[in-house]
N, C-alpha and C positions, 0 to 999 in steps of 0.2 A: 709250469705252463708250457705246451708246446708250441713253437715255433710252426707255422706251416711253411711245411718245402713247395716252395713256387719254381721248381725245376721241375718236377711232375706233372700230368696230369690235371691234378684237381686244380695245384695252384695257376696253373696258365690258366685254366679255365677260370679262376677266382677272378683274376686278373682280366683277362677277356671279357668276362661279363658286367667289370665295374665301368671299364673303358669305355664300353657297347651304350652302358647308361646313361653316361655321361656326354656321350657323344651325337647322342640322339636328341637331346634336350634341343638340339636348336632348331629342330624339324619343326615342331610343334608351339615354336617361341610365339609365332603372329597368332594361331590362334588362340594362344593362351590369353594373348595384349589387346585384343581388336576390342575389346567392350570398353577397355580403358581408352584407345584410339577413337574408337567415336564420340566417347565422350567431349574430345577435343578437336576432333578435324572432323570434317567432311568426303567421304568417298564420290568419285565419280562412276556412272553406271556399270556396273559389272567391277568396281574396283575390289568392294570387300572378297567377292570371292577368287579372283584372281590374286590377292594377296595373300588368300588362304590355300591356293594350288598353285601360288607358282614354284615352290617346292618340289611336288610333283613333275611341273613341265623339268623342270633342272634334273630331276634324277632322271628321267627316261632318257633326255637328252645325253647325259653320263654314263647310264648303263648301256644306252646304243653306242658310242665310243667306243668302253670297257670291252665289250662282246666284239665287237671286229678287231680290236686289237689285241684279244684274249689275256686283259691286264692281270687278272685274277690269278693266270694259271701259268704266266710266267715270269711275273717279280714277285719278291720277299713281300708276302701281303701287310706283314706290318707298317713297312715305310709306307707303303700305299695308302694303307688307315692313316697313321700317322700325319702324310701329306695333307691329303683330306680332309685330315680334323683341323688340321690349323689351319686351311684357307680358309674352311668352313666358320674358322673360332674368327678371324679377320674381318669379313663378310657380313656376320653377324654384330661384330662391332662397331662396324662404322654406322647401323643402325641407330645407334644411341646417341649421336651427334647430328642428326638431321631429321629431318621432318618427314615421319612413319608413312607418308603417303605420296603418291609420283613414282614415275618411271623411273629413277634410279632405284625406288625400295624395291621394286618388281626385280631389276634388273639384278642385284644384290642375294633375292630369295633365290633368284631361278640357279645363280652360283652355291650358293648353297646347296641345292639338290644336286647340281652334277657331283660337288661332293659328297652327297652321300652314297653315290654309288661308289662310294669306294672306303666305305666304311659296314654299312648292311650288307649286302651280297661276302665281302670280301670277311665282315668277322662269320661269316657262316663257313666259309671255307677252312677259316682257320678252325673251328669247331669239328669239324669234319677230320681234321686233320686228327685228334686223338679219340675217333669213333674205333669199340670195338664192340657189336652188337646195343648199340646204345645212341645210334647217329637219333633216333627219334630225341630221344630224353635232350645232348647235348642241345642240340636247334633247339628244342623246345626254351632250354634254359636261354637260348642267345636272343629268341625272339619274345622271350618272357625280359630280356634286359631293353630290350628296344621300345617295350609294351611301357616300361615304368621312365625311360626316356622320353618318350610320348608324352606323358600324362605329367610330366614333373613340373612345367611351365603351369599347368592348371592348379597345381601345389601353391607355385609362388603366389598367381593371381588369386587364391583363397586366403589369402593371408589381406585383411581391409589395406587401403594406404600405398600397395606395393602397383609403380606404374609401369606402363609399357614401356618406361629407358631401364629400369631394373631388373625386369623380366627377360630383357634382350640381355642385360651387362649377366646377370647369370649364368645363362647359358651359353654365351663367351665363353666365361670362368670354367665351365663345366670341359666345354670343349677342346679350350686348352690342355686341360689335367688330361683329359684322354688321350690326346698327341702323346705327350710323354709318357703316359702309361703302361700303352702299345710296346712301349720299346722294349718292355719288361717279361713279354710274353713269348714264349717257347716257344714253337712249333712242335708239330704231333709227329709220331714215326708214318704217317699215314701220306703225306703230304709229296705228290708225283708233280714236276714242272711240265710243263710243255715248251718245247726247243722251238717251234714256229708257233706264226698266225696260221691256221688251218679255216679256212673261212666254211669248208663242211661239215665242222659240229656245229654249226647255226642251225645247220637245216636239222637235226636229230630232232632240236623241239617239236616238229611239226611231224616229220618223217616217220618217227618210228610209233607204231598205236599207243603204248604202254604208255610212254611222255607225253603224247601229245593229249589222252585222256587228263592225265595226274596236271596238265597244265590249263586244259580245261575248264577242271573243277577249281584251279587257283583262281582263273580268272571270274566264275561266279564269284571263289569269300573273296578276294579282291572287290566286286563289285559295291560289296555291302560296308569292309572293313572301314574304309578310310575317309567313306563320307560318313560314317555314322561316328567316327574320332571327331571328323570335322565342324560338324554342325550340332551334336550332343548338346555341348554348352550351351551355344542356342538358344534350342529346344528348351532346356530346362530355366535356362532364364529366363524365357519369355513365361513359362508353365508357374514359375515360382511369383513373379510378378505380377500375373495375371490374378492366381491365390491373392495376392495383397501381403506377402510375408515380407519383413523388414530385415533389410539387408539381404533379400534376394538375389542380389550378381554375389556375392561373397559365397554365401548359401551353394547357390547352382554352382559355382567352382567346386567347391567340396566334393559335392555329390559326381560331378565330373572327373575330379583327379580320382574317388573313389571306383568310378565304372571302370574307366580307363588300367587304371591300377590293379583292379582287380584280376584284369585278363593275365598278368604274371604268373598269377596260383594257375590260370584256366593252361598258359603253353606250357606249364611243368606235368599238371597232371596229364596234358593230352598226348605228352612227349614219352611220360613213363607210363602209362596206359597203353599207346601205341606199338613199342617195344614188345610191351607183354600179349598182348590183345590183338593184334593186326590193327594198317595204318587206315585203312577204308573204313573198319569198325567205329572208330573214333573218328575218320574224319565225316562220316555221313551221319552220325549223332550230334555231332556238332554244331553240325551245317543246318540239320534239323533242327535243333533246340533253338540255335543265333537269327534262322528263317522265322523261326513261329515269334520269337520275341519281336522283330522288327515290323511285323504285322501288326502286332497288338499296340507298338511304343506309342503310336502318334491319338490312339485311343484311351490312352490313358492320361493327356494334358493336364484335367481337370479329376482326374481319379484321388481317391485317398492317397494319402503321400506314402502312407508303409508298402501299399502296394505296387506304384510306383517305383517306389528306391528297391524292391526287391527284383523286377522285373530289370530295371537297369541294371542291376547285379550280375545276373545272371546273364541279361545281354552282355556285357562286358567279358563275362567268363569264356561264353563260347565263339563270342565274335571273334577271337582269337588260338582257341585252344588247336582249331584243325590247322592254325597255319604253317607251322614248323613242317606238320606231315607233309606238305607240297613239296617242300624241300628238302625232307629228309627222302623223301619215296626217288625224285630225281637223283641225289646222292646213290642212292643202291640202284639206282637202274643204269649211270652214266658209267661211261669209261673212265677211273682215276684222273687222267690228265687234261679232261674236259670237264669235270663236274663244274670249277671255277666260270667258266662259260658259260655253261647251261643253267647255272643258278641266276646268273648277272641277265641272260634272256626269260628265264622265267618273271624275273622281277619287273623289268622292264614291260613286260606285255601287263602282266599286272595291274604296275603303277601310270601305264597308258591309261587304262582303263575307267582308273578314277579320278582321270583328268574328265572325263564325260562322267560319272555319277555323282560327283562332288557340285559342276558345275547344275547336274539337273537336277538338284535337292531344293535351292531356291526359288528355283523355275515352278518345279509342280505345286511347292507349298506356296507360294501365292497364291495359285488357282484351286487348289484341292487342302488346303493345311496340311499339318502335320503328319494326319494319318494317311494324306496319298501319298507324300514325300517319299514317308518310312517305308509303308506297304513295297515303293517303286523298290526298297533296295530288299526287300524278301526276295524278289524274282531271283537274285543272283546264287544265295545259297542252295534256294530250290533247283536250279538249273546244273549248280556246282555235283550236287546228289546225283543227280541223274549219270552223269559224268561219271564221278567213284563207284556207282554199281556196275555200270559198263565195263571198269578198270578190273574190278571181283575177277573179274570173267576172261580175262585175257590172259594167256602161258604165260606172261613175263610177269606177273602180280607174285609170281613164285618170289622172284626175287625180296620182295619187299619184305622188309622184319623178319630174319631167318624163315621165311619162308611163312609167317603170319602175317599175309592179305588184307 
């Protein structure tokens, strides 16, 4: 039996990406618990979904930090993860000793998020670091590890019996392991520091056409990605219940950790497609196939259930598979010692973003149901497209995927 060499390559990457999974679990902890949380408390107006993005507020908050002090790009990013995961793992802990609702849980999520800006952005960089003609495929796999992070807390909640102090003690557990896991991880030969704060690679995102198109189209599939993570279960549990199916909240977890989960296969394939294929080809197919599903989702409530579970399938696949591209296309277009930077600002405008589409999911579907909800977040890939054909067109597209646009 071989031994795999974790001084390499693959195994830092093996390594990387087990961390990545683990580390992510805590992002998605509240929504995984809230159906079990209402079962027992009460929200006040606007509570449930503010507990479900404050996550969100936290990381943009962290990634604007990160990005003026260009954290990424000039400390040892692993201590940085490291850091991050175990505040993150703390944070999350004391969750499970007090009562899941009130301003100190808000106050506790939103810490959480600043830590993950320094876990997401920052394991992409480490990724980056043993890129050679293959930065699409690596991202793809780092945010295919993030993708099954996500969705892992929607595992535990599938399992009948398991409540929201277990769900949070989890991915503690999880979070912890990845602290020390990090510690274990190489760095790449690829990996340039940056000697100062330079506060004018901010402006590149916006300044130069090539990034500021590729950041664009992030912020369309951003628009769709993270409220369609958010509110999925939901969706389906109200869709399952409404059938009259027994054991419906277990049911709809399943079908949720499987959409969610799925998206891992969608950033590996879009990541090695990408590479071979060019990164626009893949990401405006994507974006297309993830736009046309989210149009049809909130139409199919009451649909046959196989068609249903196919369409979330597939939603799941593509809702994710162009995402890596954003970030790998940024990586070959950035300067070496700014890419950590301009990853930490692409994320951040992002994960602004669905600070507003997450909050407007429950806005429209009280007035319009489900399918004005979903329909609202089609806009975003559609707009994202537009963006990437734009990018086709521009001399610096050269650069992207040896020169496969």
């Amino acid at each position: 039996m071989t031994i795999p060499d974790f001084q390499g390559k693959r195994g830092a990457l093996v390594l990387l990406l087990i961390a990545q999974v683990l580390a992510m679990s805590v992002w998605f902890s509240s929504a995984a618990a809230i159906a079990d949380i209402k079962r027992h408390y009460t929200f006040g107006v606007g509570g449930e979904a503010l507990l479900t993005s404050a996550v969100q507020i936290g990381f943009v908050l962290g990634t604007i930090l990160s990005a003026l002090l260009a954290l990424a790009d000039r400390f040892d990013p692993r201590r940085l993860f490291a850091l991050s995961a175990g505040v993150a793992a703390a944070a999350t802990a004391a969750l499970t000793v007090m009562d899941p609702v009130g301003p100190a849980v808000i106050a506790l999520r939103i810490l959480t998020g600043v830590c993950m800006a320094g876990v997401y952005p920052v394991g992409m960089r480490l990724a980056a670091t043993w890129a050679r003609g293959d930065v699409g495929l690596l991202i793809g796999l780092l945010v295919g590890a993030l993708t099954l992070g996500s969705a892992s807390p929607h595992l535990l909640a599938a399992f009948g019996g398991l409540g929201w102090r277990s769900i949070y003690a989890a991915a503690t557990i999880a979070a912890i392991c990845a602290a020390v896991l990090i510690g274990f991880v190489r760095i790449g030969p690829n990996m340039k520091r940056a000697t100062r704060i330079d506060l004018g690679r901010l402006s590149e995102s916006w300044r130069r056409p090539a990034v500021r198109k590729v950041n664009l189209g992030y912020l369309g599939h951003m628009w769709e990605l993270y409220a369609m993570w958010t509110w999925l279960g939901l969706f389906l549990n109200q869709s399952f219940t409404a059938r009259g199916m027994e054991g419906a909240t277990v049911k709809a977890a399943a079908l949720t950790f499987a959409t969610v989960a799925a998206g891992a296969v969608g950033s590996w394939l879009g990541g090695a497609l990408a590479d071979r294929h060019g990164r626009s080809t893949v990401t405006l197919g994507a974006m297309a196939i993830s736009g046309t599903c989210a149009a049809l989702a909130g139409w199919l409530f009451l649909a046959p259930l196989p068609l249903l579970m196919a369409v979330m399938i597939v939603w799941g696949i593509t809702v994710i598979a162009d995402s890596a591209q954003f970030s790998a296309s940024v990586t070959e277009l950035a300067e070496p010692e700014s890419i950590g930077t301009l990853l930490t600002v692409q994320t951040c405008a992002g994960f602004l973003l669905t600070l507003a589409s997450i909050q407007a999911v429950p806005l429209v579907q009280a007035h319009l149901g489900w399918t004005g909800a979903f329909s609202m977040l089609a806009i975003g890939p559609f707009l994202g497209c537009i963006a990437i054909w734009r990018l086709r067109r521009d001399p610096e597209a050269g650069r992207l995927a040896g020169g496969r646009a």
